[in-house]
N, C-alpha and C positions, 0 to 999 in steps of 0.2 A: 516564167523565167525569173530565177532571180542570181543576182550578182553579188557572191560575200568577200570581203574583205580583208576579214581571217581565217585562220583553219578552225578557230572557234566553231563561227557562223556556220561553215557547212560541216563540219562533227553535227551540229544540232537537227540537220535535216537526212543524217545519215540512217542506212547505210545504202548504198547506190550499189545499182547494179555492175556501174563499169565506172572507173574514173580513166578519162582520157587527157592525157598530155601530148599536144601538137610539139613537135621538135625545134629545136633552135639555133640548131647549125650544129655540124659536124664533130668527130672531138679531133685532139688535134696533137695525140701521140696515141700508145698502141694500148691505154688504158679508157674504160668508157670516163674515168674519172676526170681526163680531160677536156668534157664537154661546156661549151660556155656556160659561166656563172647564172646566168637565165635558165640556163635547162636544169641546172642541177639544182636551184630553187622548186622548178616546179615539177621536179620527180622526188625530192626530199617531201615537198606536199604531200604528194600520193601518196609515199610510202608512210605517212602518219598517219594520215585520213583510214590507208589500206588495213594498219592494223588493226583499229580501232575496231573490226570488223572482218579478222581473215579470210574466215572461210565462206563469207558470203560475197564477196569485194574482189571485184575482177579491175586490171589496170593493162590499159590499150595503150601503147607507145605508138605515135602516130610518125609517119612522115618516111619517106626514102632521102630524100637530100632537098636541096634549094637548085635553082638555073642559076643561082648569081656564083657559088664556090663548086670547086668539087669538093666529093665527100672527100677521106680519110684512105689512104689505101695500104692494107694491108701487110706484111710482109710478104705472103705470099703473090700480092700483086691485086688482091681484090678487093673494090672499094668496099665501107663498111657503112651499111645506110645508119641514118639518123634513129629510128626505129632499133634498131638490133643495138646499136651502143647503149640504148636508154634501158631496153629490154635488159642486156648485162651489168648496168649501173642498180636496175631495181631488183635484181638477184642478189650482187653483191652488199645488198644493204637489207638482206633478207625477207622478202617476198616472195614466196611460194611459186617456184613454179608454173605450176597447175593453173596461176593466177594472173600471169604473165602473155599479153596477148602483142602482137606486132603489126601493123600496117607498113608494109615496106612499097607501095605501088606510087604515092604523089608527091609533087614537089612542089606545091603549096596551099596553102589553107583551104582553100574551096577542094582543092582535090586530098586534103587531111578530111572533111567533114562528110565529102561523098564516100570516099573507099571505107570512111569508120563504119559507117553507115549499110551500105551493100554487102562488106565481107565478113563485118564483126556484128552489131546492132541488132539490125533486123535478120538474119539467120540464128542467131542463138538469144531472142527473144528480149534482148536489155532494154529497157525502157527509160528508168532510170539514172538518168547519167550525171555523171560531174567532171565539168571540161576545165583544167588547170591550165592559166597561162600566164603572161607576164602581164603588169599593169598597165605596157604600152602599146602590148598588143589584145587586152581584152573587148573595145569597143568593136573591132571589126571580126574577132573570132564570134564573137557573138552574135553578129549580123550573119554570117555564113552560116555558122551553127544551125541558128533559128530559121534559117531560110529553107535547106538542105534538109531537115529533120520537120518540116512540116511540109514537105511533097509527098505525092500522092505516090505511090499506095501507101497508107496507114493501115494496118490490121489494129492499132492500139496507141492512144498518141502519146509522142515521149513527153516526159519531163526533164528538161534540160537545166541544170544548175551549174552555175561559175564561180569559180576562186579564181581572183586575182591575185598576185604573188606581186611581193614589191618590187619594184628597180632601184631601191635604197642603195647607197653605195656603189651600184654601177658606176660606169664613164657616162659622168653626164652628156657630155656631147654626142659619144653613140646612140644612148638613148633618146636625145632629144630628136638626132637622125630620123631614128628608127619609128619613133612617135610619129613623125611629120611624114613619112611613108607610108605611116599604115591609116593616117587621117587622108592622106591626097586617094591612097586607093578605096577608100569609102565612098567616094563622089560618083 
């Protein structure tokens, strides 16, 4: 496992089979652009890493929603998972397609690491991977990650790699929030 810091650091151990972005809440008009500043740091990642690399660079949007909000819902009335906005966000910033994968089934990180894992992963053979998140949430994606992708069965074992994305200029107080939640659910 290792944990980088910039997109430098993981450019240099590129190119990955899949880069996966866990979701970060909902967007919150009928644009994916609307997506909390958290998420759109760490699908702005992806999609630099992605180019570096198109046509071998697969990007998994993880997540359906959170239990703590509802999603986003529609005009026509239908909520719009976390997953599918991220997936329209990395279209719109030009990302292939073809390239473009969606986990729409969990609502939070151990069920982001399982569903990557069963629907996406291991059936289309990725080994390779680079999991994007925020800097306040990387300590326990990483524990889930690495817990989740070294159960059994293995035909091939992953190699699992982390960018961290910064929470600079965030609300510090949400962030410090948000820190102190995802250190209390480590325990």
């Amino acid at each position: 496992m290792s944990v980088f810091s910039n997109i430098d650091q993981a450019l240099e151990q590129g190119p990955f089979d899949c880069i996966l972005v866990p979701g970060g809440g909902s967007q919150r008009g009928s644009e994916p652009t609307t997506l909390p500043e958290w998420t759109i740091r760490r699908l702005d990642a992806a999609v630099t890493i992605w180019r570096q690399h198109p046509d071998s660079q697969n990007v998994l949007a993880l997540s359906a929603g959170t239990t703590h909000r509802p999603n986003y819902v529609d005009d026509m009335g239908f909520p719009v998972f976390e997953a599918t906005s991220a997936s329209w966000y990395l279209l719109l910033k030009g990302v292939q397609r073809t390239r473009v994968f969606r986990e729409c089934t969990s609502y939070d990180t151990i069920g982001n690491a399982y569903f990557a894992r069963v629907q996406h992963t291991d059936p289309a053979g990725w080994r390779k991977l680079l999991i994007i998140t925020s800097a306040f949430h990387i300590p326990r994606t990483a524990a889930i990650f690495d817990w989740i992708f070294a159960l059994p069965p293995l035909s091939q074992p992953y190699q699992l790699h982390y960018l961290s994305v910064s929470d600079d200029g965030l609300d510090s107080e949400l962030i410090s929030a948000r820190a102190a939640r995802e250190r209390d659910s480590l325990r």
